[in-house]
C-alpha positions as CSV (number, residue, x, y, z in Angstrom):
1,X,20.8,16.7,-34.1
2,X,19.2,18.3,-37.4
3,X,17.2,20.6,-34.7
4,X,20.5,21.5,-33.1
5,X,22.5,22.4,-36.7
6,X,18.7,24.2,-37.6
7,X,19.1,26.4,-34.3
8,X,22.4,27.2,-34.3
9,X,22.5,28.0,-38.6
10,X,19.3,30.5,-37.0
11,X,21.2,32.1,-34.2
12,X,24.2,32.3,-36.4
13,X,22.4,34.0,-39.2
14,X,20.4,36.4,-36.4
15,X,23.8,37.4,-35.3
16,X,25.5,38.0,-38.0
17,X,22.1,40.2,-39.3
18,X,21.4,42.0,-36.0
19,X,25.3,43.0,-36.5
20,X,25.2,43.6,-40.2
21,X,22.2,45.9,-40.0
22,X,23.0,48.0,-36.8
23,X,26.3,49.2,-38.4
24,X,24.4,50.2,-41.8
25,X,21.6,51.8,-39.8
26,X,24.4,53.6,-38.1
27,X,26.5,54.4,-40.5
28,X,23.1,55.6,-43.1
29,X,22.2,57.6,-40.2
30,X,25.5,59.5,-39.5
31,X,26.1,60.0,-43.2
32,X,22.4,61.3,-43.8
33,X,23.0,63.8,-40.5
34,X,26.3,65.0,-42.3
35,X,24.7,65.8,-45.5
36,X,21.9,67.7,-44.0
37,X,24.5,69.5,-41.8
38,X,26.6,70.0,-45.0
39,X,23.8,71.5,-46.8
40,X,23.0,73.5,-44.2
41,X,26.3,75.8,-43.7
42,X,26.7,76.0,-47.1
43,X,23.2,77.2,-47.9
44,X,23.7,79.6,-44.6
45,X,27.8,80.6,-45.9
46,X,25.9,82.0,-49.0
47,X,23.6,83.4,-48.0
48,X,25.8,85.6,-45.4
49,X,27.3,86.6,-48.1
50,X,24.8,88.5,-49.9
51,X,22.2,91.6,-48.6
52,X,19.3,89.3,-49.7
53,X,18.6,88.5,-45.6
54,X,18.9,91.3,-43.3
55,X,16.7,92.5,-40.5
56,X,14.5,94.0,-42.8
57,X,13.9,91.3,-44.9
58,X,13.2,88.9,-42.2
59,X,10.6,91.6,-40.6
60,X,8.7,91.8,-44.1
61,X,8.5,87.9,-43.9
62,X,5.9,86.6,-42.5
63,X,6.0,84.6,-39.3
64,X,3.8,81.9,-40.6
65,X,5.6,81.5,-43.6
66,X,8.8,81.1,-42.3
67,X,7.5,78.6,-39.4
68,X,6.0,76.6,-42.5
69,X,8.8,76.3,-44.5
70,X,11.2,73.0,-43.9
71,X,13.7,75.9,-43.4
72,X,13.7,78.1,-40.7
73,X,16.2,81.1,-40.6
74,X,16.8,83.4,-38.1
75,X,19.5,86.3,-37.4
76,X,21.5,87.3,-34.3
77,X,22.1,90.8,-34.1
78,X,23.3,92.4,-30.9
79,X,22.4,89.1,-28.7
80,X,18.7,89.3,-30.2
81,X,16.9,87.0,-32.3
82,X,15.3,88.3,-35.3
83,X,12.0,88.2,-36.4
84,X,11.4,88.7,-32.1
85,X,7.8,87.1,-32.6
86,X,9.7,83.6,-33.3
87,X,12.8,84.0,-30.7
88,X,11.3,81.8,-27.9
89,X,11.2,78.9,-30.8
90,X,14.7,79.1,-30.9
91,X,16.0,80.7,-27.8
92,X,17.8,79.9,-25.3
93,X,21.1,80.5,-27.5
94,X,23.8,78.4,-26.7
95,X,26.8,80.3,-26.1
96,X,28.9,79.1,-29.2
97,X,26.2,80.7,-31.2
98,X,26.4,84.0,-29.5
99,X,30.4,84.1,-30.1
100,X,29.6,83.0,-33.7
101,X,27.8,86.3,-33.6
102,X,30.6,88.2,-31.6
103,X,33.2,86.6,-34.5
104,X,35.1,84.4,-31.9
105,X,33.7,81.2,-34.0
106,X,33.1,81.1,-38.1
107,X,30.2,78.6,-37.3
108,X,28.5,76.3,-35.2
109,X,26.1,73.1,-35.5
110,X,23.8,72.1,-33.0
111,X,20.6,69.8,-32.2
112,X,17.4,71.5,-31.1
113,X,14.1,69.9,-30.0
114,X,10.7,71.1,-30.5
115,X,7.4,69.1,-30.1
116,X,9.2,65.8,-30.6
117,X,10.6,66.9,-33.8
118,X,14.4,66.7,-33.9
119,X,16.1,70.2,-36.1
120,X,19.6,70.9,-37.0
121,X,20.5,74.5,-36.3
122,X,23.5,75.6,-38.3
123,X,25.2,79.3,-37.8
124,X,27.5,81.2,-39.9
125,X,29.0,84.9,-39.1
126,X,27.3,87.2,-41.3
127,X,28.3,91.0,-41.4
128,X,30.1,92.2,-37.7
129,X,28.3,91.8,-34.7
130,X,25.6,89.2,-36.3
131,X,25.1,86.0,-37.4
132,X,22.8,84.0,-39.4
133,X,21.1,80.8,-38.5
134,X,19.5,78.2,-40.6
135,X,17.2,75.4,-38.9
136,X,15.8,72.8,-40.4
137,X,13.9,69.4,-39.3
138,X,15.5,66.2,-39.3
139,X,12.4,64.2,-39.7
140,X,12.6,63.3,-43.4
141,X,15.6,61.6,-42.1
142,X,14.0,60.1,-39.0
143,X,11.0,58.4,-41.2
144,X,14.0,57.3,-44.0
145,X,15.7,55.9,-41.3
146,X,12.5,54.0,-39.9
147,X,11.8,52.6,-43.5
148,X,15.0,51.4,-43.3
149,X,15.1,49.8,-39.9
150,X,11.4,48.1,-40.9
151,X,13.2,46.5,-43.9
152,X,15.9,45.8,-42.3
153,X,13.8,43.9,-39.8
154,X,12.0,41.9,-42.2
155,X,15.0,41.2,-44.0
156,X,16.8,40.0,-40.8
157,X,13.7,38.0,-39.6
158,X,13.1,35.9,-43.1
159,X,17.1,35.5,-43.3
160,X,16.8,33.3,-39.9
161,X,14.0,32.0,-41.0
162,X,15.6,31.0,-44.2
163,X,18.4,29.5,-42.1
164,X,16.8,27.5,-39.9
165,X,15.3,26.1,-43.0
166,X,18.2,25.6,-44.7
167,X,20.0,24.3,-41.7
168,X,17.3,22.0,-40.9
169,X,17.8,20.5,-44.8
170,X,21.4,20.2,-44.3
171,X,21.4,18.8,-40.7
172,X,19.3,15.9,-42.5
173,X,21.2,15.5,-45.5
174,X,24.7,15.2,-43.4
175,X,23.1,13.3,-40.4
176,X,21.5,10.7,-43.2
177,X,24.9,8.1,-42.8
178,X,24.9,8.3,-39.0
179,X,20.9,7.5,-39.2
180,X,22.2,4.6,-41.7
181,X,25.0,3.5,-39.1
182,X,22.3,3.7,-36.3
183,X,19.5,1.7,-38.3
184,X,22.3,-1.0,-39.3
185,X,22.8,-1.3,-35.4
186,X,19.5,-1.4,-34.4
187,X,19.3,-4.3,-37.5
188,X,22.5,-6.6,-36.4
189,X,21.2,-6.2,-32.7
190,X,17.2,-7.4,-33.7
191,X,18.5,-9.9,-36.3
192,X,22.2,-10.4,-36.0
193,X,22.4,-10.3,-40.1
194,X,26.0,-8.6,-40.1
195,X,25.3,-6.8,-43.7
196,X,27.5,-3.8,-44.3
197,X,26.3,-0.6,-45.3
198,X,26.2,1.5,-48.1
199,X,29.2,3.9,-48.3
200,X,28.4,7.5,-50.3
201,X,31.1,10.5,-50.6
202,X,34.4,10.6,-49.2
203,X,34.1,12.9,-45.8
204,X,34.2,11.7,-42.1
205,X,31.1,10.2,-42.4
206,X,32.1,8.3,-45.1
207,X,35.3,7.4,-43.3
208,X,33.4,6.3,-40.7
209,X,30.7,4.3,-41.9
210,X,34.3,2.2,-43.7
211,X,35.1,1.9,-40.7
212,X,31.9,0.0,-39.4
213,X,31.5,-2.1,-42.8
214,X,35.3,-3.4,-41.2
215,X,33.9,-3.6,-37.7
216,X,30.9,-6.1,-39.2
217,X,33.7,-7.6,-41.6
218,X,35.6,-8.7,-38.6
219,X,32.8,-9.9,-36.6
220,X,31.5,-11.8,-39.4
221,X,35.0,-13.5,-39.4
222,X,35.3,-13.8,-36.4
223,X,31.9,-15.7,-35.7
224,X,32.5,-17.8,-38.8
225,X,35.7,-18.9,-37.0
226,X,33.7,-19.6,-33.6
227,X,31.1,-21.5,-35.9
228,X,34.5,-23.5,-37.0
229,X,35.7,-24.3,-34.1
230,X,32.2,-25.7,-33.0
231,X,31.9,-27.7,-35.4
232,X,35.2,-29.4,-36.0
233,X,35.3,-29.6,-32.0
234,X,31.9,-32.0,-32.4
235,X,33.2,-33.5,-35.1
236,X,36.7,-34.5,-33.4
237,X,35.0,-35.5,-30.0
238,X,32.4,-37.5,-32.0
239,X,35.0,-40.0,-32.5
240,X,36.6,-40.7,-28.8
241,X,33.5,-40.1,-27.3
242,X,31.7,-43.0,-30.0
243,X,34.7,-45.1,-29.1
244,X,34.7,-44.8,-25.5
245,X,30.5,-45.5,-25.6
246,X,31.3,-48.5,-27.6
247,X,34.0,-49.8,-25.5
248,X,31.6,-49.3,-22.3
249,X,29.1,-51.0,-23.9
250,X,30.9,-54.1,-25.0
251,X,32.5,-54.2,-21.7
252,X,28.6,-54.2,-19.6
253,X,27.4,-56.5,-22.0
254,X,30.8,-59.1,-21.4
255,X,29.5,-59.2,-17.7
256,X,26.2,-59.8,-18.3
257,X,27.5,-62.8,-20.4
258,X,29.8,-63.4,-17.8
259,X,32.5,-61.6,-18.2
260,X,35.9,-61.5,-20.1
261,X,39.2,-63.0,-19.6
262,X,42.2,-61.3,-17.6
263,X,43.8,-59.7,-20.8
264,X,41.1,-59.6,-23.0
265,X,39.4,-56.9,-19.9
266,X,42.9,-55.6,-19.1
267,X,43.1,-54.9,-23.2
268,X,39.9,-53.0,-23.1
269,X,40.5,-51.0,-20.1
270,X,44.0,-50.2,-21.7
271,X,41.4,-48.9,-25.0
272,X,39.3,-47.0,-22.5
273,X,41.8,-45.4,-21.1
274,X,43.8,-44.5,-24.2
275,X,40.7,-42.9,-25.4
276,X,40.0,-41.0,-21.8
277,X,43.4,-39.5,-22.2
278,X,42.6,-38.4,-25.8
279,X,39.8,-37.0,-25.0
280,X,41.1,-34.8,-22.0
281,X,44.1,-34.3,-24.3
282,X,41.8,-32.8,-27.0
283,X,39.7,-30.9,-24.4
284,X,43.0,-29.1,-22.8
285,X,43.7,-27.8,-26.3
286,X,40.0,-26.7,-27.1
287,X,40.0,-24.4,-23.7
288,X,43.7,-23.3,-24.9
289,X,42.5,-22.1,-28.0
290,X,38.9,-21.0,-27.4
291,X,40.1,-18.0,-25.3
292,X,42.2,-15.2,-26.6
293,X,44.0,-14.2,-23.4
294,X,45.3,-16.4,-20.7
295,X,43.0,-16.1,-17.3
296,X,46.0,-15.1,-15.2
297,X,48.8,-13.5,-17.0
298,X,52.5,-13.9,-15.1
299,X,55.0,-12.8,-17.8
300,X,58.6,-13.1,-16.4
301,X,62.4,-13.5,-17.8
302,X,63.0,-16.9,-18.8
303,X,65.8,-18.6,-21.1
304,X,64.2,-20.5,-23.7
305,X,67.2,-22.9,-23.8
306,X,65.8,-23.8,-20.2
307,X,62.1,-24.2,-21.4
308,X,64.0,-26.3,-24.6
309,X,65.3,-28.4,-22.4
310,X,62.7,-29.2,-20.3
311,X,60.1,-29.7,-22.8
312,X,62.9,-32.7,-24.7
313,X,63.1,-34.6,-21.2
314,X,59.7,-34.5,-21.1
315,X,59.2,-35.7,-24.6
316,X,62.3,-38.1,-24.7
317,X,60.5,-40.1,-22.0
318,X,57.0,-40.7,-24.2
319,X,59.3,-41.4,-27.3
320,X,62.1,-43.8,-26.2
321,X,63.0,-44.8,-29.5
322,X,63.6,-41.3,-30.8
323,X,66.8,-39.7,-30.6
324,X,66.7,-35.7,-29.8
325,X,70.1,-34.1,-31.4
326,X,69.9,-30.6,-28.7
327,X,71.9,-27.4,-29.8
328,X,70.7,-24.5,-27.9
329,X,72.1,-21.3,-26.8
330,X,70.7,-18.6,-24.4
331,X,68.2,-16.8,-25.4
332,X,66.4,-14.6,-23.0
333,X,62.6,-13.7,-23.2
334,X,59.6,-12.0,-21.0
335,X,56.5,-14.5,-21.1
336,X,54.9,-17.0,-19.4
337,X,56.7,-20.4,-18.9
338,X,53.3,-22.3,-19.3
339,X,52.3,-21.4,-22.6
340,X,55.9,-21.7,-24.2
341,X,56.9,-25.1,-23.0
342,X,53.5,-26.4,-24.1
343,X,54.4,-24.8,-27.4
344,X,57.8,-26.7,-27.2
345,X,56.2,-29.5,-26.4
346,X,54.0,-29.8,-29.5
347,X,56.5,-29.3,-31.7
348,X,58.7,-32.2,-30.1
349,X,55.7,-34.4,-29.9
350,X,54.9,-33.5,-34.1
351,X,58.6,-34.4,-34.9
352,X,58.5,-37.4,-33.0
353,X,55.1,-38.7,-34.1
354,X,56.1,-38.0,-38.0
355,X,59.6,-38.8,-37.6
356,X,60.4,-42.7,-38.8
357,X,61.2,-45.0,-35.5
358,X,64.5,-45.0,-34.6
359,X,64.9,-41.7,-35.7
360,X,66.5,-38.6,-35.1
361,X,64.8,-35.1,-33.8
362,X,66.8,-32.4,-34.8
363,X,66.5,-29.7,-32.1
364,X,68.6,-26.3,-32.2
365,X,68.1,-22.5,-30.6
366,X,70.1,-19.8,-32.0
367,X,69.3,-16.0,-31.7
368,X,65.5,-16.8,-30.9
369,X,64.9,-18.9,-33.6
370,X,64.2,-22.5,-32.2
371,X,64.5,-24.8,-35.0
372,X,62.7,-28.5,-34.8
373,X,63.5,-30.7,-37.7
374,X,62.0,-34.6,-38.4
375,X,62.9,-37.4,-40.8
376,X,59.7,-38.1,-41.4
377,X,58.0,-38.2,-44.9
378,X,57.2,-34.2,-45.3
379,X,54.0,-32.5,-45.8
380,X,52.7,-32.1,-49.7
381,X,52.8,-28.6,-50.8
382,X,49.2,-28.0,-50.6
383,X,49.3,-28.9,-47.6
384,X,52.2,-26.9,-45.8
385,X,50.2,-23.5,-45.4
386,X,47.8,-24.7,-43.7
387,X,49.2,-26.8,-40.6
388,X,49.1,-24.3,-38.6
389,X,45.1,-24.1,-39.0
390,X,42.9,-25.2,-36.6
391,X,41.7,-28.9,-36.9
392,X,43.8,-29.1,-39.9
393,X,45.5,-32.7,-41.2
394,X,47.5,-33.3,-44.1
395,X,46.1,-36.4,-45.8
396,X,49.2,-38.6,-45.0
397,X,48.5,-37.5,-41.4
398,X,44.8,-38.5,-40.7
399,X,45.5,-41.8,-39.8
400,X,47.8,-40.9,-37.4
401,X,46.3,-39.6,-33.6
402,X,45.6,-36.7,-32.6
403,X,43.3,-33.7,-33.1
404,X,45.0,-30.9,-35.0
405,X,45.3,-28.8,-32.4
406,X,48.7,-28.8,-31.0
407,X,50.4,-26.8,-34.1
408,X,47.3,-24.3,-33.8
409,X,48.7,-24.0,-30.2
410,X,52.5,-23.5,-31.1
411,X,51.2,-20.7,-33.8
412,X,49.1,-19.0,-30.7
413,X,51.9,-19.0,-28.1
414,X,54.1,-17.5,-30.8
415,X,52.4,-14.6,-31.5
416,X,51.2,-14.1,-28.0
417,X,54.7,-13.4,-27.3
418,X,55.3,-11.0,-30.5
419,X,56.8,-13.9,-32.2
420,X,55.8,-16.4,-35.6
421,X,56.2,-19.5,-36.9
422,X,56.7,-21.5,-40.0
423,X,57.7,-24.4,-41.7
424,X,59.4,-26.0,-44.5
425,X,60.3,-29.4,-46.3
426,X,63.9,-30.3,-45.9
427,X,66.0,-32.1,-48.3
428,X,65.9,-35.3,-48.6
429,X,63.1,-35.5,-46.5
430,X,61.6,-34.0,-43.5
431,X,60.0,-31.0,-42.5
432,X,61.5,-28.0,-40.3
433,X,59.4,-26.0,-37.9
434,X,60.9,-22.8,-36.6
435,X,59.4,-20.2,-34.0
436,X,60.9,-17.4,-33.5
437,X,60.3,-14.9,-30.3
438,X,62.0,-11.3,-29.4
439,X,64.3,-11.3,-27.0
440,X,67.9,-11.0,-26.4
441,X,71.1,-13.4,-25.3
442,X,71.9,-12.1,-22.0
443,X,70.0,-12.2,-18.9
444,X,66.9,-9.7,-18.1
445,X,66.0,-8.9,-14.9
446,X,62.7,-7.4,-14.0
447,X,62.0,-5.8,-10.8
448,X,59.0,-6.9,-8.3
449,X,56.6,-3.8,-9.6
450,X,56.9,-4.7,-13.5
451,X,55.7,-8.5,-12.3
452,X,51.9,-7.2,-14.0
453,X,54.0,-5.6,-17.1
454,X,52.7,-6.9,-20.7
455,X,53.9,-9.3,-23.2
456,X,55.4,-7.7,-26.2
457,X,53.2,-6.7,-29.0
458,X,51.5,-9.6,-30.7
459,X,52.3,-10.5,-34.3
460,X,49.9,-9.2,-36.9
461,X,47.2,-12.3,-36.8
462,X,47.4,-14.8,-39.8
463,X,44.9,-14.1,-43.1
């Protein structure tokens, strides 16, 4: 890449030189042709004004002297050139010269070359019927001009070099925080050490090497959160799975022994199986929350008074000796019916875990906010931000089974749907857990092709 900048600084510079010196080579040239031209007429006006060159004067000059001078003059006088010896130096005429002569022109100005020399011939009317004509070489000019295209070219030549230099430094210098972004790469790749870079300046390069500190700020958090989940899922299936071994084992010894009586087995398999349907119970909630998107997703209208309802039948039957006080009114959403009446469901089965027995489950739906309120003892205020967290369990709770998993699950659903949750001690006592989803109170309707369409916007996640 600092090759690339180098070349293209180079070609730049070369352009902009080739341009800058053909115009003042040009422009030297035509301004040095115009003085000499200048100098000319008026050298040749004056001296057509004066008797100081006539034909006699120019036949007392020599011929060598006046073909050794850097000026040449010559004089037309009835269509000859005078001194004769020298008129095949100048001749042919050109016809503006001979009306010069005649008087139908006041001058002319005209190129002539001899022996690869270039000479400016300038003629001015002299007296009637002649004219006088000064010549005179244009090669001082020509060899000014090559000095000047020589240093020109050596100018030109050490500017791209200088260029190319220069662009080469700059290249490097600019590149140097994408070579810092690529060796930080090639480090997380070899070692997996997600250590954010340095940040200099405040251009796009800065901007952008912010922007992959962030990247490795999220995936730290994010593998810190995978490292979590690890480990608290060992931890909690430590504890069936110990209790289910030791269970096993007690029961395979008892038959070695001889075996066990009727209830004492049937109280054992009841254990077993209690802890079998924890442990799928806590499985089903790992899978749940170990992936970020569903495997299939079917998102459709559904009335979450439905899903409500549903979800108490189902939990009314596990706690009998919980009353569920229902209020719910329509309340029309697009998701998936799965994943909100498991959501439901949780918060039902918190309410009537926590709730005292015999008590009363306060259910209500009202404008997309479902609303599910216990009697229970509430949650301590250092404990209330955080039971949403994975694996986490107030102190009063840890006694209590299971894995503390299922509010995690209701705070997942949620915001998979572009919705949130909260919660809240009630007075006297009790807590109240809300979600809320978007949505609206009359019916949607979504047509066979938007069947693949996509949940609403999920909720910024949780800090």
């Amino acid at each position: 890449m600092a090759a690339r900048i180098s070349v293209l600084a180079a070609c730049a510079v070369g352009l902009a030189v080739a341009l800058s010196s053909v115009a003042a080579y040009v422009t030297l040239r035509a301004q040095l042709h115009e003085r000499l031209d200048s100098s000319l007429l008026q050298r040749a006006s004056q001296a057509s004004r004066t008797d100081f060159i006539s034909q006699a004067t120019l036949y007392n000059i020599p011929s060598d002297f006046l073909g050794a001078a850097d000026l040449r003059i010559f004089l037309i006088a009835d269509g000859q050139v005078i001194p004769s010896d020298r008129a095949d130096w100048i001749s042919p005429l050109a016809d503006d010269e001979r009306a010069v002569a005649a008087g139908s022109l006041t001058q002319n100005l005209r190129t002539l070359y001899r022996d690869g020399n270039e000479y400016r011939v300038a003629t001015v009317q002299a007296q009637p019927g002649t004219a006088l004509m000064f010549v005179q070489s244009a090669e001082p000019i020509e060899r000014t001009l090559d000095r000047l295209g020589f240093v020109l070219l050596l100018v030109g030549a050490g500017g791209i070099v200088a260029a190319a230099l220069i662009g080469l430094a700059v290249g490097r210098s600019a590149l140097m925080p994408v070579r810092r972004l690529s060796a930080a790469a090639e480090h997380i790749a070899r070692t997996e050490e997600l250590n954010p870079i340095q940040v200099t300046g405040d251009d796009e390069l800065a901007s952008l090497a912010t922007s992959f500190n962030k990247m490795l700020v999220a995936l730290q958090a994010s593998r810190d959160r995978q490292r979590r989940l690890v480990a608290d899922a060992g931890h909690e299936l430590r504890t069936p799975l110990t209790s289910l071994r030791t269970n096993l084992e007690l029961l395979a010894q008892a038959n070695r022994r001889g075996g066990l009586e009727p209830h004492q087995r049937d109280e054992l398999l009841t254990d077993v199986t209690g802890q079998v349907e924890e442990l799928s119970t806590l499985v089903g909630d790992l899978v749940e929350l170990a992936r970020d998107e569903p495997l299939e997703r079917t998102p459709e209208p559904l009335d979450l008074a439905d899903i409500v309802v549903r979800a108490v039948d189902r939990v009314r039957r596990r706690a009998p000796g919980v009353t569920f006080d229902v209020r719910t009114h329509p309340w029309w959403v697009v998701g998936e019916a799965q994943i909100l009446e498991r959501a439901v469901t949780n918060l039902l089965d918190n309410a009537a875990k926590y709730g005292p027995p015999g008590g009363t489950v306060t259910v209500g739906l009202n404008k997309g906010q479902l609303v599910v309120a216990d009697e229970g003892e509430g949650i301590s205020d250092r404990d209330l931000p955080m039971v949403f967290e994975r694996f986490y369990r107030a102190d009063n709770a840890r006694t209590m089974p299971g894995s503390g998993l299922g509010l995690s699950i209701v705070r997942q659903a949620a915001e998979r749907h572009g919705g949130s949750v909260s919660a809240r001690n009630r007075e006297p006592r009790g807590v109240s857990f809300s979600m809320t989803l978007p949505g609206r109170g009359e019916e949607l309707s979504m047509r066979p092709q938007d069947a693949d369409a996509e949940l609403p916007a999920p909720a910024a996640p949780r800090r």
